[in-house]
C-alpha positions in Angstrom: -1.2 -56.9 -58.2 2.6 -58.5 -57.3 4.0 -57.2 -60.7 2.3 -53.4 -60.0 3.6 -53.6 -56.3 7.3 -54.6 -57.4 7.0 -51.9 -60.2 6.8 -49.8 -57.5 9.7 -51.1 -54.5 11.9 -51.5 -58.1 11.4 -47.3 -58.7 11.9 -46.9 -55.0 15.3 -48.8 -55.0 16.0 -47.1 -58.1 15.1 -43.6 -56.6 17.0 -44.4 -53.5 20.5 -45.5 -55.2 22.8 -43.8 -52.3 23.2 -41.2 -50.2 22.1 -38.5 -51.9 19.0 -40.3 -52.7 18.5 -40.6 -49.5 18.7 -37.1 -48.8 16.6 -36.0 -51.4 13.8 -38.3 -49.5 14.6 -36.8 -46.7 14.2 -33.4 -48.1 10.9 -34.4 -49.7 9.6 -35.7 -46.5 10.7 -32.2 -44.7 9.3 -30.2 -47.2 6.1 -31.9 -48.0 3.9 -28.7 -46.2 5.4 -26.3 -48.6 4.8 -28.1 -51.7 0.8 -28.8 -50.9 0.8 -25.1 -50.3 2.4 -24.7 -53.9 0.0 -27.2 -55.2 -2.7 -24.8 -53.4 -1.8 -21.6 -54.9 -1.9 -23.2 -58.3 -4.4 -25.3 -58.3 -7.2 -24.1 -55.4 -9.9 -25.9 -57.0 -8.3 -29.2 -57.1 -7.2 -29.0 -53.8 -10.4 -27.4 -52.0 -11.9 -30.3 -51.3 -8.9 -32.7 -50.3 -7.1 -32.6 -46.9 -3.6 -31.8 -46.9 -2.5 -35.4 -45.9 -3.8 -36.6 -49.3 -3.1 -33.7 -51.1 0.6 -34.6 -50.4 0.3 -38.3 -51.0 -1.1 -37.6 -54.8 1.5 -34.8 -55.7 4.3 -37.0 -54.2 3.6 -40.4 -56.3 3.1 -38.2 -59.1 6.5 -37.0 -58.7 7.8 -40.4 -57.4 6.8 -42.1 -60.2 7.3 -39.3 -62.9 9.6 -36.9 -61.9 12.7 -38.9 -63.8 11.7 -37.7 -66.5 12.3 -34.2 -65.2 15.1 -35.0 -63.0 16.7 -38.0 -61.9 16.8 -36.8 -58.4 13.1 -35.5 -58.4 11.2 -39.3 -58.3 13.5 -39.5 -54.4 12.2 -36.1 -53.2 8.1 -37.2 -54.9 9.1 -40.7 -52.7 10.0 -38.7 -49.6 6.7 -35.9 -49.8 4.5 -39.1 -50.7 5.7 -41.2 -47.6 4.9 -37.9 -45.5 1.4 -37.5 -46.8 1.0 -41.1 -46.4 2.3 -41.8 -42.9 0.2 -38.2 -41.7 -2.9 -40.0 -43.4 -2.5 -43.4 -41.7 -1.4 -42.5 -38.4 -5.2 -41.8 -37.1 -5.5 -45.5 -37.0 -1.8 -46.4 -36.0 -1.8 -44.0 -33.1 -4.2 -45.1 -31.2 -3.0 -49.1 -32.1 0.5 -48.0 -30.8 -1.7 -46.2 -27.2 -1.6 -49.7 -26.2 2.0 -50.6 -25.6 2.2 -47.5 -23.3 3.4 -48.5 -20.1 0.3 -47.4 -17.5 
């Protein structure tokens, strides 16, 4: 599990080399809607029955972890559209963990 884990951080430092990899996460995060509703129009029956949250998080470690080998700059913009299908996915449970810090 440790070696498949640091596989993965290794790609992401890889993916995120400078600035412009850094943008290109950005971008991917930003632009995470329009992709699932590319992945839609192209693929409906995959996607019927997954919500878009997880819809975004298997397209983007798909192109996280192959899009080098389309582009270099395409595995930064996979990382950024996974991390937003990911963090829309988990925040029903980190919500309401985070309610209770609120000041009352």
């Amino acid at each position: 599990m440790a070696e498949i884990v640091g596989g993965i951080t290794g790609k992401a430092q890889r993916a995120v080399r400078d600035t412009t990899g850094l943008v290109c996460v950005i971008l991917g995060e930003a632009a995470a809607k329009a992709v699932v509703d590319v992945v839609k129009s192209w693929a409906p029956d995959f996607a019927k029955n997954l919500t878009d949250e997880a819809l975004a998080s298997i397209v983007g470690f798909v192109m996280f972890y192959f899009g080098d080998k389309i582009h270099d700059r395409l595995s930064a913009f996979g990382l950024g559209v996974f991390l937003s299908g990911v963090g829309a996915y988990a925040s029903g449970w980190v919500a309401p963990l985070m309610e209770m810090f609120k000041r009352k």
